[in-house]
Structure formats: structure tokens, C-alpha cells
N, C-alpha and C positions, 0 to 999 in steps of 0.2 A: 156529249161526253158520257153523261150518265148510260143514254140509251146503248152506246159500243159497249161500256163495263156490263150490265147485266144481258146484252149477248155473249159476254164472251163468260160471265159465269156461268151459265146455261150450257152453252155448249160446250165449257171445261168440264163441268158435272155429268154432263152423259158421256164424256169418255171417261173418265176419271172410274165412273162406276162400272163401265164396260169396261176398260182396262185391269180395275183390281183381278178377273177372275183368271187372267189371264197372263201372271205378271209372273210367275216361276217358268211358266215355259218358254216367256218374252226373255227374263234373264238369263236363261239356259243358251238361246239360240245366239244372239246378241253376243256371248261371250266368243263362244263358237265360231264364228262369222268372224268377229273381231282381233278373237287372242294373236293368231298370225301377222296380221298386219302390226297390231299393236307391237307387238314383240320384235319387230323386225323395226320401226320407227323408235323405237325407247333403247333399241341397243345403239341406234345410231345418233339420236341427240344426244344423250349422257353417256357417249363412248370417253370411256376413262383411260387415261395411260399409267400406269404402274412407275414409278417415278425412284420407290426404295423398296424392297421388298417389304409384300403386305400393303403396302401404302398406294391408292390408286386417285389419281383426280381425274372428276371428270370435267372434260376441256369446255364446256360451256361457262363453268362456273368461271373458269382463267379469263374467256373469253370476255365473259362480263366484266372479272377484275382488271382487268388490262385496261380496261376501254374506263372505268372508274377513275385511275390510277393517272391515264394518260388526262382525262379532262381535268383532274385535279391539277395536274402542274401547269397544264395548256393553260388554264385560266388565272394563274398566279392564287391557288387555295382559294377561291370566289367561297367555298363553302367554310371557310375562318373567318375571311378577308369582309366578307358581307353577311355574316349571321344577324347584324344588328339591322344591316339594310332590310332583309329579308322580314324582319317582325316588324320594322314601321312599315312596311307597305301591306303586311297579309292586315293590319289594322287597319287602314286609309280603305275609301271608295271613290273610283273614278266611274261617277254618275253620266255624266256625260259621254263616256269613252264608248265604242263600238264593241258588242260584246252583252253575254244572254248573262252573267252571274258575276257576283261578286269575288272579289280576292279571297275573300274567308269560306265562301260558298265553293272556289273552284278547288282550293286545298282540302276540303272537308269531303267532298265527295272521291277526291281520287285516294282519301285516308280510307273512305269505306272500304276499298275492293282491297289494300293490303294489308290493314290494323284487322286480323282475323284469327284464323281456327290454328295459322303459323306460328302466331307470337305467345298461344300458350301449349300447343304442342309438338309443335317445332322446335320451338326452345327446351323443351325439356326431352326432346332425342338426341338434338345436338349438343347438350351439357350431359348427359347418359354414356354418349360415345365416345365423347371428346374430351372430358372431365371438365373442371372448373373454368381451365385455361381458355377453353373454348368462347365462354364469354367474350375476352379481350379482342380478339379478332373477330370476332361479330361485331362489334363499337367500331372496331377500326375498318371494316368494310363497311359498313354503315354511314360511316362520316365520309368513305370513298366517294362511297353511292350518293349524295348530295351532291358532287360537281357532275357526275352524269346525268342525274334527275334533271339539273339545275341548265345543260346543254339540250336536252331533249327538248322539256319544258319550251323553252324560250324558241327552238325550231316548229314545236308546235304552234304558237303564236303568231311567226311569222309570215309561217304559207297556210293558215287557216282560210280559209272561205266563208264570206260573208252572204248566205243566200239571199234571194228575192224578198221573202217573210221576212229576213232579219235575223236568222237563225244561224247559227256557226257550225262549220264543219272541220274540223280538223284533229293534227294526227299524225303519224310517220308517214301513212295512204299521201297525203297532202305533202309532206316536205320530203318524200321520197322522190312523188312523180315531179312536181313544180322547182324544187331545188336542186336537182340532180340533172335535172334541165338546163337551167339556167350554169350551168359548170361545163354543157355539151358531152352531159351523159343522160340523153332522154330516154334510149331504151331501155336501158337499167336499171334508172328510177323507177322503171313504167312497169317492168314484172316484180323489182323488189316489192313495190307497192301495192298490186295484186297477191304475192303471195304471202306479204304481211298480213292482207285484210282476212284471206280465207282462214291463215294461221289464227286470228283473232277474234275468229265468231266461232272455231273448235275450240277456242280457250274459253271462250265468254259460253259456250251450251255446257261443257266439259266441268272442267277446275271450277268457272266461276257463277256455278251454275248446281250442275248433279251432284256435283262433289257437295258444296255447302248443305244442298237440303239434306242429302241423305246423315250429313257427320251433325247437324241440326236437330234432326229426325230422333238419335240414336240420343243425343241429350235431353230433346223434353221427354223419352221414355224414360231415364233415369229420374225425371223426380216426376212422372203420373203414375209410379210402381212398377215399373219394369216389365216381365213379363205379363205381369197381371194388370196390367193396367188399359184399358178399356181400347186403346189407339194401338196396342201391340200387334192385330193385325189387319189395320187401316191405316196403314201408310199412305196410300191412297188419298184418304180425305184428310191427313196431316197436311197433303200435297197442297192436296186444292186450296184448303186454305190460305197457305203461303201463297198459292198462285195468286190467286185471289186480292190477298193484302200488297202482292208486288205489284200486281196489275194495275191496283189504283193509285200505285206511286207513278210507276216509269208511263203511263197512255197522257199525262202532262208533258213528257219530255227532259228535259236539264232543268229547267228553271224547278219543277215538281220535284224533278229527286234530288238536286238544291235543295230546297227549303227541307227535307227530312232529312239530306245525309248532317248539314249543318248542329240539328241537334243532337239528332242519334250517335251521331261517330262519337261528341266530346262528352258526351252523359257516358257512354258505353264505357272509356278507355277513363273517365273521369271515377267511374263505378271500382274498376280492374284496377288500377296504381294505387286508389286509395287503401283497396283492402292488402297491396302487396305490401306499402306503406305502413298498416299496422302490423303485418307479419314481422318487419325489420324492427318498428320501434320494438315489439315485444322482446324480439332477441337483439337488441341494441348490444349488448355484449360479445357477440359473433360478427360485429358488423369485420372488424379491423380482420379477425380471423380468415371471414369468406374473401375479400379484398386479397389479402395474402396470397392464400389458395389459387386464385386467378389470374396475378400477376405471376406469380411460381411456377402456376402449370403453363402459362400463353406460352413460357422458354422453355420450357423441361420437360414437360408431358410425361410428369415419371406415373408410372402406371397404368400409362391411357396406350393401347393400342395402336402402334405408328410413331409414338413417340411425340416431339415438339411440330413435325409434317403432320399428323395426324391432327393435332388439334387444331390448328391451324388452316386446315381442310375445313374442318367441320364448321369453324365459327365462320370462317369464309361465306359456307357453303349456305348457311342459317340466312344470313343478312339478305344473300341474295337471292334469296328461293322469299326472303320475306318481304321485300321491300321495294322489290319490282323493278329497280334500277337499271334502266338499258332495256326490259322488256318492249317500253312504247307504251304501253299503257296509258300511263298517266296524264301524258302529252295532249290524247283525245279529250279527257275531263278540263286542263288548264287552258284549253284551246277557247274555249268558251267562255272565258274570262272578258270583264271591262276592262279595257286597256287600252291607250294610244302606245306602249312600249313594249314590245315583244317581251323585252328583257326583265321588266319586274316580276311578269307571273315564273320567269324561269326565276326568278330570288325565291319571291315565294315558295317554289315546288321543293327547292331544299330542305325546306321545314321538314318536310314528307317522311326520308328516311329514318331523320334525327326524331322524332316521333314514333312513329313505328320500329326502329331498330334501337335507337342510342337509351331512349326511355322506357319502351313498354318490354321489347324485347328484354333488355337489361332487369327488371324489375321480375321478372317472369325467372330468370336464372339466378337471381340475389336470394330470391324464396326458396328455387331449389338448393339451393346450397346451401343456405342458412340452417336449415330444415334436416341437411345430411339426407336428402331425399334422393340423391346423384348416386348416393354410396345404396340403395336397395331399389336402385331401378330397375333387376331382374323380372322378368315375366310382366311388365307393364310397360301399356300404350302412353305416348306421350300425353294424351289429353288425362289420363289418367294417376300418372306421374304427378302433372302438375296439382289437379285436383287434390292428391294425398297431401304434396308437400302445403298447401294451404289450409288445409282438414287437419294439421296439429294445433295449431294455432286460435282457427276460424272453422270450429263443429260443424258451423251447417254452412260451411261455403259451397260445396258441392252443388248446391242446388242455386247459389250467385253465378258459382262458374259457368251452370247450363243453362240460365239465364244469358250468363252474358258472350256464352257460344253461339247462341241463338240468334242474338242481337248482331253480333259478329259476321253469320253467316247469313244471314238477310241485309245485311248494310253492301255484304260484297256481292250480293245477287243482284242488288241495287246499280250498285258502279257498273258490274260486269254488264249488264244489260246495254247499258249507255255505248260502253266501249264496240258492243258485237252488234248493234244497232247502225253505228257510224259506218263500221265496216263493211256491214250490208249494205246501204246507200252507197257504198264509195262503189261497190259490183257492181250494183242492180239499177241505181239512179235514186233520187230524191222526190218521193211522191209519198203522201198518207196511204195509198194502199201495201205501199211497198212496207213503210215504218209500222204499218199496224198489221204486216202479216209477220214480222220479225216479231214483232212484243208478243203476238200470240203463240208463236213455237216455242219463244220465251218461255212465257209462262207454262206449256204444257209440258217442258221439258223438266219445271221445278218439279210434279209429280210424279214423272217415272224416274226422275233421282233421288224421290223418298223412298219410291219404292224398290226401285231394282238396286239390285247388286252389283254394276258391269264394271271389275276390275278394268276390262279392256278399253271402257270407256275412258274411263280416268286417267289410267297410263295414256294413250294416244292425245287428249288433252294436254295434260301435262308437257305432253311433247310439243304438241304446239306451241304452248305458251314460251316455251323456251327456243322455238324457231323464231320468234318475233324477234329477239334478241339478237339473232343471226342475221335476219335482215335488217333492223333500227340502226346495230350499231356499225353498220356499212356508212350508211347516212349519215350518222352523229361523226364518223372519223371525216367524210368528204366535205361537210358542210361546218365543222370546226371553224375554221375563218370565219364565216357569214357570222355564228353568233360570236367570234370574239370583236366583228366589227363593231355590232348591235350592243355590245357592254360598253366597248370605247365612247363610243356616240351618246349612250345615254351618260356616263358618268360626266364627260364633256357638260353637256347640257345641265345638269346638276349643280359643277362648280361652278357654271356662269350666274346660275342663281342668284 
């Protein structure tokens, strides 16, 4: 182990150094190359229909909500009905059960890759655009998103693969090709499943990967002094580093980025509520006010742009761009779970949302508001939005916030890894050279997304990540029975207790 990590520093470092000289003309060409394509796949996954004048959705996001919406009723509110189930068992360990991590370990790792750079700059675009209102519908797609989480999840578990070593494979790849089979729809498991995976390692190099180093990158220069500051034009070796400290997480596997996402996720988001927490008690007098505002705008949308469609769009659109419901994601981290019951890790995985969206999400838009920070969001980025609106309060948060960006976007480089790793295997096959030449593009890919610029990139990612969704929730509608069997069966078993 030691001797693979200092080859692979070695030879990160001599590109890394060879690369730096060369990285404006690499961004240059790159985009170049790219724009066209990109442009032509990002008008086609986020093709919007204009619905009121001014007012356009775009159909992924419906497409998501629908399939939220439908698994909510399908399963009689499983995400009301079992929130309680759901926390006695992410607490329990089935030691015995088959399976690489624990219930808390497999929740915590798939919090890393969506508890991110979304929940504090996402939210504060989407409460920008959408005004207060927007909020309410981000909680309530959010709590959607727990019976689709909570479907997937549990289809993960089912058709996972137990390898030779002991190792777990699974994922939509798996409950695509194996349960869409088993229905006597094998060839269309058999490409959805192919083109999920491909879709899933240009989201895991992409989104959850360039994206994070570079919006990483761009925060430890705001508190090493900005332009002046000694790393402003070594992005490069910002890279390597991260590469560096990711490599020695993910070249153990699940059980290694287990035991770090475990503490990192809950310290991180434990870090974030707490300080949104003092911002609220300080203004404890605005709490009932902001409240108002939210419930008033979710119906009225008087002054937001679109009106009550408009806001409603946007908290929509927040939830699910945040919280991954229906992407597939998640599915591949809770797949790895110890379990003899498919069905608990899908309890479990409900957590997910309601963390990420009903908690941090929320908490994140209660400060902007509180703060009146909604009302001078002209000419600022969302990450910097959010930063002002906790900088009345909290002087030197600024420098907590890009801490805990940082923290954020290294936890989800972490998950991503896992995810576009699996999906390499599902292509190529399941051998170490195969697993250790994905962790290495991994890894060298965190350095040219500190370094480069490539819009192009990002958008066509992005796009992928939202194809996943296109094919997962083909799957999640076909294979609906199967896990409303697996709920039957285990509750059965339960009350004979």
C-alpha cells in the first residue's frame, strides 16, 4: 500500500510540474474542443418548457419530481410512516450480515458526495431568485426526495454483488441489468446500465471531481490573501496536494473512505448548523418574521419573478440539484452496507435528504433571510451571498465558511470517487489494475480542476449527472413492486417478533 501511494506521488508530481506551464493553453483548447458538444448536451438535458409567460421548467427537474411524488404515495409516505424506523436502525449494527460497512458508515459516506458546495451556494441563488418562498418548496421536495432515496436505496441492496474477496458491487449498473431481467426486459436493462455507468464516471471526473477542486481552490485563496497569497499561481501544487491526501483515502477502498467520511461529514455539517444556529438565536426576534415571509411567498411569490410558479420552480429545483434523489448515486455507497434486508439500508438512506435538504439546506436560507441578505443579492455569487449573510453576525466566519467549503468539497471528491470507480468495474471488469488505474485519473484529474478553467467541462458533467436520473428512474418505476414486496416481507417478519 505504502509503496503504490509514493508511486503514485512521484509520478503525480512530475506531471503536476509539467503540466502547470502549460495549463492556459490546455484551458484554452479544451474549451474549444468542448463548448460545442457541451452546448448542444446541456440544451438537451435541461430542455425547459415555458409553462406561463417568463416562467420555464426545465423537464428533468419534473422528471425527478414526478418519480419523488409517485414513490411517496406508492409506498403509503414510507418517509413519515418510517422516520422513526429509519433512526433505530442507522443506530443498530448487523455484525454478522454480508456487506463491507456499517448502517452509519454507509449513510455518511453517501452525505459526503451531497452535503456540499449546493447547500451553501445553491441555497442562496435559489432564495435570490425565488425569494423567501422558495424555501418551503425546497423542504417539501426534500421530504419527496426520501421516498425515492428510500426506493432506490433498497434496489441497491437487492441486486448488489457479493465478489470473491468479499467486496460489494452495486448500484442502478446492477439493479438495472439483473432486475429488469428478471421482468423479461434484459436488453434494456442491459444498455440502461451501460449508459448509466458511462454517464457516472463523467459525473464522478466532472461535478464531483473538477468542479469541487477548483470552487475549493478559489476558497483557501480567500483566507492565504487572495491574490497575494503565495498559491495564487500554483494551483497546480494546491492540486497535488488534495490529490495526494484523496489518494490516501480512496487506494483502501469503501471500508477507508468509511471510516473518514463517518467523521468528516458529521464534524463538517456539525461545524455549519451550529454557526447558522447562533446567527438565529442572535436574531431570535426575526425568527417568527422570516417564517412568515416563507409561508407568504411559497403562495404568492409577490415580487419574485414568475410569480407563485416561479418560486416554486426554484425550491424545486434547489432540493433536487441538491440532494441527488433519483440521480443513482447514492444507491452505489448504501449497496455496501451489512445487511441481511435490503429494505433497512433503503430506511436508512431517507435520512439522506432530510439532512441535506430539510436541515442544512434550510438553515442555510433561515440566515439569508434573517439577515435581509435575499433583499442585496445583486452582483453576488451564491457562495458569497451566503458568506455576507453570516459575516453580520459572525466577523470572521468567512474564513469557517472556506474551511468548511473545503471540507465539503474534499468529502464529495471522496464519495464521487467510490461512485465512478464502481462504474468503471461495471465496464472494464473487477481486477486491481483496473481499480488502481481509475483512482489514478482520479486523482490527476483533482489537479487540472484546480487548475483549469473548462466551463465546458463542467456543463457536459453536469449533464451527465442528470442523465443518470433518466435512466435510474426507468428502473425505480419497473422495479417498484419488487421493493414494495421487500417492505411487505420485512415488516411481516418484524411483527412476528
Amino acid at each position: 500500500m505504502r509503496k503504490l501511494l509514493s508511486s503514485l506521488l512521484v509520478l503525480l508530481a512530475t506531471i503536476s510540474f509539467t503540466f502547470s506551464s502549460f495549463a492556459v493553453q490546455i484551458d484554452e483548447k479544451i474549451n474549444e474542443i468542448l463548448n460545442p458538444v457541451s452546448a448542444i448536451v446541456v440544451s438537451i438535458v435541461f430542455f425547459s418548457v415555458e409553462i406561463f409567460e417568463g416562467i420555464k421548467v426545465p423537464l428533468i427537474v419534473v422528471w425527478l419530481i414526478v418519480a419523488a411524488v409517485f414513490c411517496t404515495i406508492y409506498f403509503g409516505f414510507v418517509n413519515i410512516r418510517h422516520f422513526g424506523t429509519a433512526i433505530k436502525i442507522f443506530r443498530s449494527n448487523e455484525k454478522n450480515a454480508p456487506g463491507e460497512v456499517s448502517h452509519k458508515q454507509a449513510l455518511w459516506t453517501a452525505c459526503a458526495a451531497t452535503v456540499g458546495l449546493g447547500n451553501i451556494a445553491g441555497v442562496a441563488i435559489a432564495v435570490s431568485l425565488g425569494g423567501p418562498g422558495a424555501t418551503f418548496w425546497m423542504i417539501v421536495a426534500g421530504l419527496l426526495g426520501m421516498s425515492l432515496k428510500f426506493c432506490e436505496c433498497t434496489l441497491g441492496v437487492k441486486y448488489r454483488v457479493i465478489n470473491e474477496d468479499g467486496s460489494i458491487s452495486g448500484g442502478p449498473m446492477y439493479y438495472l441489468s439483473a432486475g429488469l431481467k428478471e421482468i423479461g426486459l434484459a436488453n434494456l436493462g442491459k444498455y440502461l446500465a451501460i449508459f448509466f455507468s458511462i454517464c457516472c464516471i463523467g459525473g464522478a471526473l466532472g461535478g464531483g471531481n473538477m468542479f469541487q477542486a477548483n470552487q475549493s481552490f478559489q476558497q483557501f485563496l480567500n483566507i492565504t490573501g487572495g491574490e497575494t497569497s503565495f498559491f495564487s499561481d500554483k494551483a497546480w501544487l494546491y492540486g497535488l496536494i488534495m490529490a495526494v491526501l484523496l489518494g490516501a483515502v480512496i487506494i483502501g477502498g469503501i471500508k477507508s473512505i468509511a471510516k473518514v467520511t463517518e467523521k468528516l461529514v458529521p464534524f463538517m455539517a456539525l461545524i455549519y448548523v451550529s454557526a447558522a444556529l447562533i446567527i438565529i438565536i442572535l436574531n431570535y426576534d426575526l425568527i417568527f418574521d422570516a417564517f412568515k415571509l416563507i409561508i407568504n411567498g411559497a403562495f404568492t411569490g409577490e415580487g419574485v419573478a414568475g410569480g407563485f410558479v416561479g418560486v416554486l420552480i426554484q425550491g424545486f429545483r434547489r432540493a433536487a440539484f441538491s440532494n441527488e434523489a433519483g440521480l443513482g448515486s447514492a444507491p452505489i455507497a448504501h449497496s455496501a452496507v451489512k445487511t441481511n434486508y435490503p429494505v433497512t439500508e433503503g430506511f436508512v438512506s431517507l435520512l439522506e435528504p432530510f439532512i441535506d435538504t430539510v436541515i442544512i439546506c434550510t438553515m442555510t436560507a433561515l440566515v439569508i433571510i434573517i439577515t435581509g441578505m435575499h433583499l442585496e443579492s445583486e452582483g453576488l455569487g451564491g457562495i458569497e451571498l451566503t458568506s455576507r449573510a453570516f459575516e453580520k453576525d459572525i466577523t470572521f466566519f468567512p474564513y469557517i465558511l472556506a474551511i468548511a467549503a473545503i471540507l465539503f468539497a474534499f468529502s464529495t471528491m471522496i464519495s464521487w470517487s467510490y461512485y465512478g470507480l464502481k462504474s468503471w468495474t461495471y465496464l472494464f471488469g473487477k481486477s486491481k489494475n483496473n481499480e488502481n488505474i481509475f483512482k489514478f485519473i482520479y486523482c490527476l484529474f483533482v489537479i487540472f480542476g484546480s487548475s483549469l478553467s473548462i466551463g465546458a467541462v463542467i456543463d457536459l458533467s453536469d449533464s451527465m449527472m442528470f442523465l443518470m436520473a433518466l435512466f435510474n428512474i426507468v428502473g425505480v418505476y419497473l422495479l417498484a413492486s419488487k421493493v414494495k414486496k421487500e417492505l411487505n416481507t420485512y415488516l411481516k417478519i418484524k411483527l412476528s417478533e
